[in-house]
N, CA, C and O atoms as a GROMACS GRO file, in nm:
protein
  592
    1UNK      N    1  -2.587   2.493  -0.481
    1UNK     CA    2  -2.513   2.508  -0.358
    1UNK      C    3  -2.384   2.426  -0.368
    1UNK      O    4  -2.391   2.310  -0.407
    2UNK      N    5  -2.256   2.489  -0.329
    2UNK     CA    6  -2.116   2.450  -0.337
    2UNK      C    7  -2.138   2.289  -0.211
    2UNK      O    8  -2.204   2.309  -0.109
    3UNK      N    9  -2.101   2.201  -0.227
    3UNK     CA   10  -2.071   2.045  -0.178
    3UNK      C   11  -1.944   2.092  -0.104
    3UNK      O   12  -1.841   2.129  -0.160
    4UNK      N   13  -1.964   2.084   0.033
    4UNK     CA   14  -1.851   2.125   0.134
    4UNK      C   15  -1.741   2.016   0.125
    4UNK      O   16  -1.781   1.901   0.138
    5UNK      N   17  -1.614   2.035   0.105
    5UNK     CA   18  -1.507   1.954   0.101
    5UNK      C   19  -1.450   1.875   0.240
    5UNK      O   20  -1.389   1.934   0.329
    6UNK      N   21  -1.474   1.765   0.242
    6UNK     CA   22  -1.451   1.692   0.386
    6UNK      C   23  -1.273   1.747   0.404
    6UNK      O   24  -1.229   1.788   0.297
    7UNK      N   25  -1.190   1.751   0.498
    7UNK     CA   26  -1.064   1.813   0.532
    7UNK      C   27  -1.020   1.649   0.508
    7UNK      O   28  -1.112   1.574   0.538
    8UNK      N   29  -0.901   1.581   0.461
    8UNK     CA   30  -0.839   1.487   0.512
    8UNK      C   31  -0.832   1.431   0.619
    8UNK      O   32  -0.764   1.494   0.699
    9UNK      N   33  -0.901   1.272   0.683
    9UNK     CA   34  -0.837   1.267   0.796
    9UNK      C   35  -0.740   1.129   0.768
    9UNK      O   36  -0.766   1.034   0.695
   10UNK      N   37  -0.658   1.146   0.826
   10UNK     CA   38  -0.576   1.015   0.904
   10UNK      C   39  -0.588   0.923   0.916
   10UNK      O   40  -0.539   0.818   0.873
   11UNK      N   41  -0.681   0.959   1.001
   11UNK     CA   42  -0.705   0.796   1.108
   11UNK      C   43  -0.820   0.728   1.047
   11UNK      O   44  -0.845   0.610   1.074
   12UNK      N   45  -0.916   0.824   0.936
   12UNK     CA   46  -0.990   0.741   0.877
   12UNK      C   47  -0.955   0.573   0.842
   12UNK      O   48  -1.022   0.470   0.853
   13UNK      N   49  -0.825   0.601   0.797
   13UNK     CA   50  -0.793   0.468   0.767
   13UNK      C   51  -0.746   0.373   0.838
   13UNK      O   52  -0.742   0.253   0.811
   14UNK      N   53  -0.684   0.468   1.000
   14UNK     CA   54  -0.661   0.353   1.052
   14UNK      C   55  -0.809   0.330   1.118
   14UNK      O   56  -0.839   0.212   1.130
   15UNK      N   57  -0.886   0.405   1.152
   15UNK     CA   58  -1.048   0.329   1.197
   15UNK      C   59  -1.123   0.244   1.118
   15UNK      O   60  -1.228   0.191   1.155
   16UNK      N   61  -1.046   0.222   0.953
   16UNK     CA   62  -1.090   0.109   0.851
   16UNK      C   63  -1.039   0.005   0.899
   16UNK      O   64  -1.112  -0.094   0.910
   17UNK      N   65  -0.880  -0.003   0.946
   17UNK     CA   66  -0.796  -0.064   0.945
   17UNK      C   67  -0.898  -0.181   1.115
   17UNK      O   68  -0.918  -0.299   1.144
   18UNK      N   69  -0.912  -0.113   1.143
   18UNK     CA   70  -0.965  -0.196   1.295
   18UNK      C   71  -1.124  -0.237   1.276
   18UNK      O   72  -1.182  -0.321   1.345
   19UNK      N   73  -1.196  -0.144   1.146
   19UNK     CA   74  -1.312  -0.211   1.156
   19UNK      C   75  -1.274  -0.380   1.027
   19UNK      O   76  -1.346  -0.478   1.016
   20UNK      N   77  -1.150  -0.354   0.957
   20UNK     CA   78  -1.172  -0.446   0.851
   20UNK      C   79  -1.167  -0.626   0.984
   20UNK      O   80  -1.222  -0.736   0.987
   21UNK      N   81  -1.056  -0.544   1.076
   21UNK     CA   82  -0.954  -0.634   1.132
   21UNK      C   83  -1.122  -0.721   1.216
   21UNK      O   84  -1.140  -0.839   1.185
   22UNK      N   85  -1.170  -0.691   1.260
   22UNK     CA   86  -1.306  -0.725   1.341
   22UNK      C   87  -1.403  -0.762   1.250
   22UNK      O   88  -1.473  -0.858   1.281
   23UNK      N   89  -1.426  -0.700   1.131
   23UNK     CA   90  -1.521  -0.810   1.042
   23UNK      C   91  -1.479  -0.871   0.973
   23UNK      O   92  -1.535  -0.890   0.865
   24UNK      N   93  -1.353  -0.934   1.007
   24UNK     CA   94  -1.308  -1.078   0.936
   24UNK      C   95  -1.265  -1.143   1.061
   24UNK      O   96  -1.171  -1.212   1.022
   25UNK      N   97  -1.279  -1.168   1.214
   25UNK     CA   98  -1.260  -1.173   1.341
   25UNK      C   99  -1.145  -1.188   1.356
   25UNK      O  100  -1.097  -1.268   1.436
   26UNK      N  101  -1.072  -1.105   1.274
   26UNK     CA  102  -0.943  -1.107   1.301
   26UNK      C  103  -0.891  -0.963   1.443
   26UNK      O  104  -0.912  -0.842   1.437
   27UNK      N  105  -0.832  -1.030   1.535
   27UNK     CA  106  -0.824  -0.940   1.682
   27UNK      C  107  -0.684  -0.826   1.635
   27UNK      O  108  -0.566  -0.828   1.601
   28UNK      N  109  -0.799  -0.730   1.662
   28UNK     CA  110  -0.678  -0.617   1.667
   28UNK      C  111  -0.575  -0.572   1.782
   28UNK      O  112  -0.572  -0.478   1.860
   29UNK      N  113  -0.488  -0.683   1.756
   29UNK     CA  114  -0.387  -0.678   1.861
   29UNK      C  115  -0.275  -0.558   1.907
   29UNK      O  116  -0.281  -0.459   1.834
   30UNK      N  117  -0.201  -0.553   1.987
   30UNK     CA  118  -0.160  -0.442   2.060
   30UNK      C  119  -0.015  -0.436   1.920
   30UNK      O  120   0.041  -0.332   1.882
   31UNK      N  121   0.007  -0.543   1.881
   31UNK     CA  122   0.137  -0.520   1.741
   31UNK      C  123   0.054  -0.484   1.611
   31UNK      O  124   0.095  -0.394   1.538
   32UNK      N  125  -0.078  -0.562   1.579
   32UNK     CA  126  -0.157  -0.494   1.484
   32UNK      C  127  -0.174  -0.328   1.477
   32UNK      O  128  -0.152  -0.253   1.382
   33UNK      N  129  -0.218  -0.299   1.601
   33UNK     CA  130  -0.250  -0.170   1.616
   33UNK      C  131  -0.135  -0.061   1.593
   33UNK      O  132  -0.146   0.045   1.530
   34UNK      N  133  -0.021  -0.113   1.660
   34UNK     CA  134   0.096  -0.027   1.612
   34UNK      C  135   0.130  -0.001   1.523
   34UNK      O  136   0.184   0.108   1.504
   35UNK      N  137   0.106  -0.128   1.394
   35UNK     CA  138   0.185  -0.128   1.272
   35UNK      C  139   0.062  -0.068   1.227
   35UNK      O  140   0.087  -0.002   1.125
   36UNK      N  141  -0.040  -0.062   1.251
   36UNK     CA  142  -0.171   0.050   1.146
   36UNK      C  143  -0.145   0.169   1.198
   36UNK      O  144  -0.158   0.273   1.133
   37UNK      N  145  -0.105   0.163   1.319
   37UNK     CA  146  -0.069   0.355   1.329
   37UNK      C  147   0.044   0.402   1.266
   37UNK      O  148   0.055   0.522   1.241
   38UNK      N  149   0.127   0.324   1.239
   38UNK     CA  150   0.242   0.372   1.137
   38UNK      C  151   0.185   0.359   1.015
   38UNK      O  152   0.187   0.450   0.932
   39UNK      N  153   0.128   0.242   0.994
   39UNK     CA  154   0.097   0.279   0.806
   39UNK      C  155   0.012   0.373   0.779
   39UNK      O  156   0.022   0.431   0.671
   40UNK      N  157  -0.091   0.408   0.870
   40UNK     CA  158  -0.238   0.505   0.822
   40UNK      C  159  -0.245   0.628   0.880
   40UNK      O  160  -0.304   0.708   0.808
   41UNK      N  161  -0.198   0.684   1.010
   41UNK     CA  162  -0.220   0.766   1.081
   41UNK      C  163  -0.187   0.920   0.961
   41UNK      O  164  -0.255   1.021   0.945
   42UNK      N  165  -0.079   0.885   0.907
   42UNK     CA  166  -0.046   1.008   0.832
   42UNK      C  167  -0.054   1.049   0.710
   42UNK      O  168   0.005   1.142   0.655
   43UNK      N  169  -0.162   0.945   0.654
   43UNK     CA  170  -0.182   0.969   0.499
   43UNK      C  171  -0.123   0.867   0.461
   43UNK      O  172  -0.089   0.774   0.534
   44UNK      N  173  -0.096   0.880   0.274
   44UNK     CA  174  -0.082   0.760   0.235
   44UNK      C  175   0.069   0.724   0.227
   44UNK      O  176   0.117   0.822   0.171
   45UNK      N  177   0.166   0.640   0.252
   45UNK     CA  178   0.262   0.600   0.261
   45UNK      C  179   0.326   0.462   0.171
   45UNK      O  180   0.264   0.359   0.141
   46UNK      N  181   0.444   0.490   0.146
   46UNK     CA  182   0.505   0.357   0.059
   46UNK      C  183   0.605   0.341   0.128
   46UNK      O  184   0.686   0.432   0.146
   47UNK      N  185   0.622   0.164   0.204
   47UNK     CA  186   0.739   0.140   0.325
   47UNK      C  187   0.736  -0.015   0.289
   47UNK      O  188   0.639  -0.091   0.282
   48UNK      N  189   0.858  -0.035   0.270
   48UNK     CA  190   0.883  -0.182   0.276
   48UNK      C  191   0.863  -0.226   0.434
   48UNK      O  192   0.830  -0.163   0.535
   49UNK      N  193   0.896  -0.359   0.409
   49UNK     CA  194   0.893  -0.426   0.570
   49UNK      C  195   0.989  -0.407   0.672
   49UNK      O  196   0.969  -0.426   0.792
   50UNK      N  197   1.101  -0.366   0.619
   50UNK     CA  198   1.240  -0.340   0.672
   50UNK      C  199   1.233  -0.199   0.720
   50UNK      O  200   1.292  -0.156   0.820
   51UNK      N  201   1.151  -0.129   0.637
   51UNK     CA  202   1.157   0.049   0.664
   51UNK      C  203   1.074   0.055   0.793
   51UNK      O  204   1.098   0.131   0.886
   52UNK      N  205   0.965  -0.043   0.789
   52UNK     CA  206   0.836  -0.081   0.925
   52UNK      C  207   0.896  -0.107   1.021
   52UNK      O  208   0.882  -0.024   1.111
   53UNK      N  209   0.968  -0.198   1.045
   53UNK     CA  210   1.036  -0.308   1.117
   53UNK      C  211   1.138  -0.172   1.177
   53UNK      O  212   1.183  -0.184   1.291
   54UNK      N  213   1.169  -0.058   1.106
   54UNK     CA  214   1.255   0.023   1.169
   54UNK      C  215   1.213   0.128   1.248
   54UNK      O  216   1.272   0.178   1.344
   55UNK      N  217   1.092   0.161   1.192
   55UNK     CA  218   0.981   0.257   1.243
   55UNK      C  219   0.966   0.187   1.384
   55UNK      O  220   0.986   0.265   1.477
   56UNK      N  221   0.939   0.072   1.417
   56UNK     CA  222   0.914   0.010   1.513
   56UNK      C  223   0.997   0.031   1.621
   56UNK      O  224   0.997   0.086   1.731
   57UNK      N  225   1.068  -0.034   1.548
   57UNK     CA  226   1.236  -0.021   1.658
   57UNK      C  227   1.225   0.128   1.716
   57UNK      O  228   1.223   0.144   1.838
   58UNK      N  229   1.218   0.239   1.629
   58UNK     CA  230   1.292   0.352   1.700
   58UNK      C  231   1.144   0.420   1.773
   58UNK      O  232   1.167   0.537   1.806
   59UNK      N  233   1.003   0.379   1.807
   59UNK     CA  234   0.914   0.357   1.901
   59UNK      C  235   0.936   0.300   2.020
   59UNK      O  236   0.877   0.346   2.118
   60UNK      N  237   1.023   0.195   2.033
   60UNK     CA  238   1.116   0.120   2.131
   60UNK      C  239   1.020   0.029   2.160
   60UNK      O  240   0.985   0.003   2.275
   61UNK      N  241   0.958  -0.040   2.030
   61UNK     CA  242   0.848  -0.142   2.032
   61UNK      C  243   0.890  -0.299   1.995
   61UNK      O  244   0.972  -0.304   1.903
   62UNK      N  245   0.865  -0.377   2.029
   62UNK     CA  246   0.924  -0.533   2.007
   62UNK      C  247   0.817  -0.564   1.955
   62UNK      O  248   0.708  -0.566   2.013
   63UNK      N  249   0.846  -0.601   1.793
   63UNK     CA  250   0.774  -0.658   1.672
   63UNK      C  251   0.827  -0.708   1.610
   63UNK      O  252   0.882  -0.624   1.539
   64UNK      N  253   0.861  -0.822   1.574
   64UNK     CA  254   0.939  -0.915   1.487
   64UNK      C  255   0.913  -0.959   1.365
   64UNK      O  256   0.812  -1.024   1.342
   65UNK      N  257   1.008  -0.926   1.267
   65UNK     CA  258   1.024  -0.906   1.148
   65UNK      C  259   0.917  -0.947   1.104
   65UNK      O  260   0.831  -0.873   1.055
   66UNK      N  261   0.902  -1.143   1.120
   66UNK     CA  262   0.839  -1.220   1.072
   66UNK      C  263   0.646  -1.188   1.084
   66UNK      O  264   0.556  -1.234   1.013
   67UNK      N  265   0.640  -1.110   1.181
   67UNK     CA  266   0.518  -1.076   1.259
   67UNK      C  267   0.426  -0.921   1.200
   67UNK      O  268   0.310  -0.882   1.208
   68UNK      N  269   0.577  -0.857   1.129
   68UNK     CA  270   0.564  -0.752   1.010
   68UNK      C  271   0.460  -0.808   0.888
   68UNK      O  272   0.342  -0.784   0.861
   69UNK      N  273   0.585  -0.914   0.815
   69UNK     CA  274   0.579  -0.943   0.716
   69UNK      C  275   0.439  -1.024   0.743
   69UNK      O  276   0.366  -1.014   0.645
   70UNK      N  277   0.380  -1.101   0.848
   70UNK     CA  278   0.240  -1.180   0.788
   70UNK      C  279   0.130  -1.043   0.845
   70UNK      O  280   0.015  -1.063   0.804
   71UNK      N  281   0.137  -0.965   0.897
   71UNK     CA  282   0.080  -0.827   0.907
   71UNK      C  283   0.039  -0.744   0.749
   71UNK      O  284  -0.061  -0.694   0.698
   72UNK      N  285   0.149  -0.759   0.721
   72UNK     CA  286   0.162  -0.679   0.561
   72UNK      C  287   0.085  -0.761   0.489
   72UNK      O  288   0.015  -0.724   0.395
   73UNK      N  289   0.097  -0.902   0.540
   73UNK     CA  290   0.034  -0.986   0.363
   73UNK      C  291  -0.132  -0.955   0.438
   73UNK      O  292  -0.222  -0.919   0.363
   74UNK      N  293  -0.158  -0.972   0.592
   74UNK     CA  294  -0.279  -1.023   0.577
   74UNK      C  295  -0.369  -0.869   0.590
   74UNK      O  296  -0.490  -0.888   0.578
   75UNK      N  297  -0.329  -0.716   0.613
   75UNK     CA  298  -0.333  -0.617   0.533
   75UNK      C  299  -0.407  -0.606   0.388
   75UNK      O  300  -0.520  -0.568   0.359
   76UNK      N  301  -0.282  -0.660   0.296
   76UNK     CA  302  -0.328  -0.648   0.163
   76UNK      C  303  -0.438  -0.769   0.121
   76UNK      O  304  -0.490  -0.771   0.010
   77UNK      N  305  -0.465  -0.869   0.224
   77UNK     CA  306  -0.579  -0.956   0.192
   77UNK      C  307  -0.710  -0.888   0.214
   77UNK      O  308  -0.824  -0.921   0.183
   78UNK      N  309  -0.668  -0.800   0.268
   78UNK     CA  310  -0.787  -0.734   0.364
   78UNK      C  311  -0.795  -0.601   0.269
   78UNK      O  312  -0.860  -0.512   0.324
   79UNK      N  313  -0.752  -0.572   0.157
   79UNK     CA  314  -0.692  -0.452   0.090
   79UNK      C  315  -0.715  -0.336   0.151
   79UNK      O  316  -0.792  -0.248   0.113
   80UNK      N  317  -0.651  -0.336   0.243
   80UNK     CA  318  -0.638  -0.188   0.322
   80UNK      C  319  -0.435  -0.156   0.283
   80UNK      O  320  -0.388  -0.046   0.310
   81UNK      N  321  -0.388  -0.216   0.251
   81UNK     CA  322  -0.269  -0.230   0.152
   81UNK      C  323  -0.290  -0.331   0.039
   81UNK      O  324  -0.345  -0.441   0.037
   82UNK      N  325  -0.221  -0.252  -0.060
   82UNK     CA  326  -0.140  -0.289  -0.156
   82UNK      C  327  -0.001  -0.336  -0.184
   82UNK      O  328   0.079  -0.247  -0.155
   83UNK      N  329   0.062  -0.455  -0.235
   83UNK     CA  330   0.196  -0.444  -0.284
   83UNK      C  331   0.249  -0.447  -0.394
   83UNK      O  332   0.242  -0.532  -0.483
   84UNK      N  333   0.294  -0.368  -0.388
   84UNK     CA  334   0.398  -0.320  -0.516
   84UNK      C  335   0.502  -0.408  -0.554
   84UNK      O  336   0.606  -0.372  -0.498
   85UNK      N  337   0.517  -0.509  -0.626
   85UNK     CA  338   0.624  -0.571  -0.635
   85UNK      C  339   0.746  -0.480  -0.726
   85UNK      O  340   0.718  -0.433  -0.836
   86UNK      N  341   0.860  -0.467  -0.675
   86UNK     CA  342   0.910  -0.418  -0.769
   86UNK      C  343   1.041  -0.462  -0.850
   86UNK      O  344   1.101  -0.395  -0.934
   87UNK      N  345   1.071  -0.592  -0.802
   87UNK     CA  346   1.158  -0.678  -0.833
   87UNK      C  347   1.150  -0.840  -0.745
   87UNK      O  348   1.078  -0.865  -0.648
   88UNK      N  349   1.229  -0.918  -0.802
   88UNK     CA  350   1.164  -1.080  -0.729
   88UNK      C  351   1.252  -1.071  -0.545
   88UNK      O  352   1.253  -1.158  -0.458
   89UNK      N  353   1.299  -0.967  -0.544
   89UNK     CA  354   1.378  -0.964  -0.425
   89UNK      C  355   1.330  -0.828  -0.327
   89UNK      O  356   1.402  -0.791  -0.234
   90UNK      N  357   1.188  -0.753  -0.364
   90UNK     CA  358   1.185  -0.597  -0.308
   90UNK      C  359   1.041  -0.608  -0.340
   90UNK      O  360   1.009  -0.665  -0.445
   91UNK      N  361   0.937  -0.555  -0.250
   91UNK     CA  362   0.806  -0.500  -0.253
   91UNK      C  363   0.795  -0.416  -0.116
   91UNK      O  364   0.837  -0.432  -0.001
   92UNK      N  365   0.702  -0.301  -0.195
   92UNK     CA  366   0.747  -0.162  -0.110
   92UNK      C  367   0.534  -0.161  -0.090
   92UNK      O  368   0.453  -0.168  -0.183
   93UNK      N  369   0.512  -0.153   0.018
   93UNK     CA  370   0.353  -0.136   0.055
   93UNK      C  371   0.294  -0.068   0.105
   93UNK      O  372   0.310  -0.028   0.220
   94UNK      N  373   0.164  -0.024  -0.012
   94UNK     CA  374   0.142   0.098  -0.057
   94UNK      C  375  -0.016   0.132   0.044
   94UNK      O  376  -0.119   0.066   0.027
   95UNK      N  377  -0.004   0.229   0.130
   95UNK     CA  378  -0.153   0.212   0.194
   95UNK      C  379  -0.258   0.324   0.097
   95UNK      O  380  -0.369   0.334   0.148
   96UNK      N  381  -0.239   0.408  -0.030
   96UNK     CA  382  -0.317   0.452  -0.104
   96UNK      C  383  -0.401   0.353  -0.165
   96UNK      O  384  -0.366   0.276  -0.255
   97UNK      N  385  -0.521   0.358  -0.106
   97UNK     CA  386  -0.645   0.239  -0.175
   97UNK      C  387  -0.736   0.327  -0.313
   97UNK      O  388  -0.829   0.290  -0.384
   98UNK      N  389  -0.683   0.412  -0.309
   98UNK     CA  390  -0.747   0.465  -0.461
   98UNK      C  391  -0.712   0.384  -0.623
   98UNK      O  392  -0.614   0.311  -0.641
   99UNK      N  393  -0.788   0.408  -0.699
   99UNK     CA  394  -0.715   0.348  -0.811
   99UNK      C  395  -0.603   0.445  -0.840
   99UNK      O  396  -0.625   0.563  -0.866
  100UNK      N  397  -0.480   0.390  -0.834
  100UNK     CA  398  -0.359   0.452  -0.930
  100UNK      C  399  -0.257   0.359  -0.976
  100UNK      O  400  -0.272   0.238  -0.989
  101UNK      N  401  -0.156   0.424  -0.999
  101UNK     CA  402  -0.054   0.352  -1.062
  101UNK      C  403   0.068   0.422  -0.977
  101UNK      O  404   0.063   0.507  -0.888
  102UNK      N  405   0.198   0.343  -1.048
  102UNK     CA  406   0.371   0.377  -0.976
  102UNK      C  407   0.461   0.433  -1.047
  102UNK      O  408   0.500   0.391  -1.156
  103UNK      N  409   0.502   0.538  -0.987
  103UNK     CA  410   0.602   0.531  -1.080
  103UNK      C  411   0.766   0.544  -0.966
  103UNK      O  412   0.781   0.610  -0.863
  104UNK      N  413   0.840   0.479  -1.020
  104UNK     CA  414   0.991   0.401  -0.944
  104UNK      C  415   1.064   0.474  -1.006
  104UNK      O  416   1.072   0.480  -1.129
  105UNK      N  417   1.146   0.562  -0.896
  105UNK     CA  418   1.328   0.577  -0.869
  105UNK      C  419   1.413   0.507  -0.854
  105UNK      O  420   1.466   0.510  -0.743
  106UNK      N  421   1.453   0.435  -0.931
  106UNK     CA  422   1.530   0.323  -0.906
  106UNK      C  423   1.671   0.385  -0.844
  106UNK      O  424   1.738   0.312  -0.770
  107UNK      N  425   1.703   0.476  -0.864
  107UNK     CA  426   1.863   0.565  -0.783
  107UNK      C  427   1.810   0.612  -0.653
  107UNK      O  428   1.890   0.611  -0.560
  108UNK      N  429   1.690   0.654  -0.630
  108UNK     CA  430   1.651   0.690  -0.522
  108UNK      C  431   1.599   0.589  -0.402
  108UNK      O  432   1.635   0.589  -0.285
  109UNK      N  433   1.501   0.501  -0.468
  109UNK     CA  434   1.457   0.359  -0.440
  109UNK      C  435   1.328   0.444  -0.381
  109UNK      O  436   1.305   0.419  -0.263
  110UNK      N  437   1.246   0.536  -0.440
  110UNK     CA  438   1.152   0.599  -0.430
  110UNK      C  439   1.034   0.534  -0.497
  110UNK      O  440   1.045   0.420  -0.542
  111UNK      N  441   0.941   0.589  -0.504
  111UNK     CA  442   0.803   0.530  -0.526
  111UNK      C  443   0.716   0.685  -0.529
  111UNK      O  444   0.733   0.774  -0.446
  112UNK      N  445   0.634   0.690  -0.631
  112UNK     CA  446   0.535   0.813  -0.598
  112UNK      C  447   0.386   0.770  -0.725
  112UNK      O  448   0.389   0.733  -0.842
  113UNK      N  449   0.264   0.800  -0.627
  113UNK     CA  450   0.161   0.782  -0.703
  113UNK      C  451   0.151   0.870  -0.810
  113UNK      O  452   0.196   0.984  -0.825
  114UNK      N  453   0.057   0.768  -0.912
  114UNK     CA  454   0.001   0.855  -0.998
  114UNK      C  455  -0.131   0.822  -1.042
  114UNK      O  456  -0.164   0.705  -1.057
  115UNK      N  457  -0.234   0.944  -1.071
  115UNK     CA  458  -0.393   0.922  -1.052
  115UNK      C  459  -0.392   0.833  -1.167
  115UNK      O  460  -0.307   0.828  -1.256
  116UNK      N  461  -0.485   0.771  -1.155
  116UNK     CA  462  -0.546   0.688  -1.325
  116UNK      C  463  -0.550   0.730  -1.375
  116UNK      O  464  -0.491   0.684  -1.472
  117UNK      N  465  -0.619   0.887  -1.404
  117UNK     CA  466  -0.601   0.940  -1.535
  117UNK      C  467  -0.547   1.037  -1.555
  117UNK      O  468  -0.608   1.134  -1.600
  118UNK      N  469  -0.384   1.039  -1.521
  118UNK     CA  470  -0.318   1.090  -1.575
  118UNK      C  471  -0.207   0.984  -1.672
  118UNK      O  472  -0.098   1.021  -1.715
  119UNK      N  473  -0.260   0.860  -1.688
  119UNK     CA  474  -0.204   0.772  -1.756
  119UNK      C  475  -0.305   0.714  -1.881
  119UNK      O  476  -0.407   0.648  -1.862
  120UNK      N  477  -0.257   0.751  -1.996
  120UNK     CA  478  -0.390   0.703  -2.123
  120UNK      C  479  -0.322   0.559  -2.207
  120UNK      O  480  -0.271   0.560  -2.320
  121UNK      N  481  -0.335   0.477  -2.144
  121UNK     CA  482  -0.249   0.381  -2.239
  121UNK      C  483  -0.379   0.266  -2.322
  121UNK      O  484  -0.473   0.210  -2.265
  122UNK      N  485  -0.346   0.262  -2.450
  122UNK     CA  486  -0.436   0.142  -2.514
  122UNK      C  487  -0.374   0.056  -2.539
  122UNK      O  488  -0.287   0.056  -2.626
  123UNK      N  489  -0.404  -0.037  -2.465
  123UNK     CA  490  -0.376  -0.161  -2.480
  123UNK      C  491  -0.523  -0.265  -2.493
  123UNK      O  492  -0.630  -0.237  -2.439
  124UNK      N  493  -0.489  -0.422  -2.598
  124UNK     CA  494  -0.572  -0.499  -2.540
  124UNK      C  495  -0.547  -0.625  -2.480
  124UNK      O  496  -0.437  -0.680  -2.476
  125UNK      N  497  -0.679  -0.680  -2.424
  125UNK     CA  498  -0.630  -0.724  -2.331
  125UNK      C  499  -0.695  -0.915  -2.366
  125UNK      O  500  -0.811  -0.951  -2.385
  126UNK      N  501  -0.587  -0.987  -2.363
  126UNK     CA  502  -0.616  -1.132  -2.416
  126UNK      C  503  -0.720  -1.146  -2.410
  126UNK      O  504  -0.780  -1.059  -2.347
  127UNK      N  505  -0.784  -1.237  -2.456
  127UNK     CA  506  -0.905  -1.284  -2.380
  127UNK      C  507  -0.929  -1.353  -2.282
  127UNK      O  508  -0.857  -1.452  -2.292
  128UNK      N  509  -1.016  -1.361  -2.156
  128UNK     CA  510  -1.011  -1.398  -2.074
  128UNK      C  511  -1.176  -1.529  -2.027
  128UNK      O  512  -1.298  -1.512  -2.023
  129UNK      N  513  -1.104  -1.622  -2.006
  129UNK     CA  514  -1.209  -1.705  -1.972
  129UNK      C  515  -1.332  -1.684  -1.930
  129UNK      O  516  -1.342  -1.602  -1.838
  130UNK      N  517  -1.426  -1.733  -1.968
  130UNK     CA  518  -1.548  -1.705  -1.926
  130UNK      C  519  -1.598  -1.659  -1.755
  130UNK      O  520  -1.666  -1.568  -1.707
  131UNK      N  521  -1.518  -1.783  -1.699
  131UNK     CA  522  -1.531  -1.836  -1.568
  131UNK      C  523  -1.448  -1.710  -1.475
  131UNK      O  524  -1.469  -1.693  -1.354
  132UNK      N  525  -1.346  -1.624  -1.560
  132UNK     CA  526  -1.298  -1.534  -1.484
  132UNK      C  527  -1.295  -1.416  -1.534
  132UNK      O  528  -1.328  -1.387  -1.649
  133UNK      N  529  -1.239  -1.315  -1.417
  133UNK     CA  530  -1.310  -1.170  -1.474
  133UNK      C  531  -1.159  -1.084  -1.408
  133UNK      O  532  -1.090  -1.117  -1.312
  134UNK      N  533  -1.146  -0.978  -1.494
  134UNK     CA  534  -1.014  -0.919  -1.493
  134UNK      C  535  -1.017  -0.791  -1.312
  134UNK      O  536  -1.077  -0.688  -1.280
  135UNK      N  537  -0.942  -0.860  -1.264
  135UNK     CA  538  -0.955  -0.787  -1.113
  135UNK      C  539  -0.905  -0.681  -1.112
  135UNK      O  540  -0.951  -0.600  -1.031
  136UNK      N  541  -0.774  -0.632  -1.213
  136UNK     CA  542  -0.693  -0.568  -1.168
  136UNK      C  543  -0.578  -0.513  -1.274
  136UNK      O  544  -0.510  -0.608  -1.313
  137UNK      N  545  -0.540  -0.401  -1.325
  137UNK     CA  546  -0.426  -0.365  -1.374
  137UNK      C  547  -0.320  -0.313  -1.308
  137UNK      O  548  -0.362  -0.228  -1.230
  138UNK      N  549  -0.198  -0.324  -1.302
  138UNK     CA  550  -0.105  -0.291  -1.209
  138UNK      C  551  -0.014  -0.218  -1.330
  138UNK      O  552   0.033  -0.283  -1.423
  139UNK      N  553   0.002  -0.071  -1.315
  139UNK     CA  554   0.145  -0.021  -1.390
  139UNK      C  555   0.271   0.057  -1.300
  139UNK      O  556   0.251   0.144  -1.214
  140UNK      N  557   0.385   0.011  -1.336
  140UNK     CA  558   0.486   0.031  -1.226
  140UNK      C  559   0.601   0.128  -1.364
  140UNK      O  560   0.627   0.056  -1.461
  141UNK      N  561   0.643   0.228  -1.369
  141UNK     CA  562   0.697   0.264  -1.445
  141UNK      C  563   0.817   0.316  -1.374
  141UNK      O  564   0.817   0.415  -1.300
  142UNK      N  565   0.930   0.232  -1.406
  142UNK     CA  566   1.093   0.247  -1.382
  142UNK      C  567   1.168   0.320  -1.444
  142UNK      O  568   1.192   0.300  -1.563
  143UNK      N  569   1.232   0.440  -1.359
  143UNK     CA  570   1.287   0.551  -1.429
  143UNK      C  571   1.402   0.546  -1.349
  143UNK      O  572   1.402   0.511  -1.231
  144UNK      N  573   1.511   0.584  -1.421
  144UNK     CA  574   1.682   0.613  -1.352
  144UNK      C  575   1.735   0.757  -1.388
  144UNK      O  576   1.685   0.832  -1.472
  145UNK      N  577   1.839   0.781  -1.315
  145UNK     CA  578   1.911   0.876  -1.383
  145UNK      C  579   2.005   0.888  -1.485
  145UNK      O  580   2.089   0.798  -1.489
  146UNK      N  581   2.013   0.973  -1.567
  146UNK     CA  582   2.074   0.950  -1.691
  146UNK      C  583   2.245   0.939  -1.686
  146UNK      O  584   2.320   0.994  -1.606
  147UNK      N  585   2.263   0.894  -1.744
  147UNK     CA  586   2.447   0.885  -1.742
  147UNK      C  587   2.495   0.974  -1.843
  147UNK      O  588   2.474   0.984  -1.964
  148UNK      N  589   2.587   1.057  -1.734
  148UNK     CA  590   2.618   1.184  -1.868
  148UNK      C  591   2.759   1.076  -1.912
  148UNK      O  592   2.833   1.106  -2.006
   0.00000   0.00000   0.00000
């Protein structure tokens, strides 16, 4: 028998987003809640803090920058985001919690996923202390346009 395909929802994530926020007793406040309906309501999204912070504004919502930015970090503590660093001056945050990877427009200042395995790379990997255990690979692959 064919395994019926669940449809996409939305808000799945933002109803993660409010159960993560409550089992760490962290209160899902009336600016929390806003900034999870912009990051989750519509699927998965890549938005810096500035792109948020604008989303906000044109809601005609008063959220302050600073109130973004510890939103975003305590988010990705909570890994219901990810950040993408993509230079020591730019991180763009990613609400796809699947395993993947990045790949960067640097002319565009774009961002678009890519599944794990559509990437085969061998590499190895140092060795790592006993006491610790490898959490995480991050690949960000930077592409431009060519100069005729």
């Amino acid at each position: 028998m064919l395994k019926k395909i669940q449809p996409f929802n939305p808000l799945s994530n933002y109803n993660l987003a409010i159960k993560k926020l409550k089992s760490h007793n962290i209160r899902p406040t009336k600016q929390r809640m806003v900034l999870s309906k912009i990051l989750f309501e519509k699927g998965n999204k890549h938005i810096t803090a500035e792109e948020l912070y604008e989303e906000v504004r044109k809601q005609e919502r008063k959220i302050s920058l600073a109130t973004i930015y510890n939103t975003l970090k305590q988010f990705c503590k909570l890994g219901l985001l990810k950040e993408v660093i993509i230079d020591q001056n730019k991180s763009i945050y990613c609400s796809n919690n699947k395993q993947h990877y990045h790949l960067y427009i640097e002319d565009e200042n774009k961002i678009i996923d890519i599944p794990h395995n559509k990437i085969n790379i061998d590499f190895n990997v140092p060795e790592i202390p006993a006491c610790l255990n490898l959490h995480n690979v991050d690949i960000i692959i930077k592409i431009k346009t060519k100069n005729n």
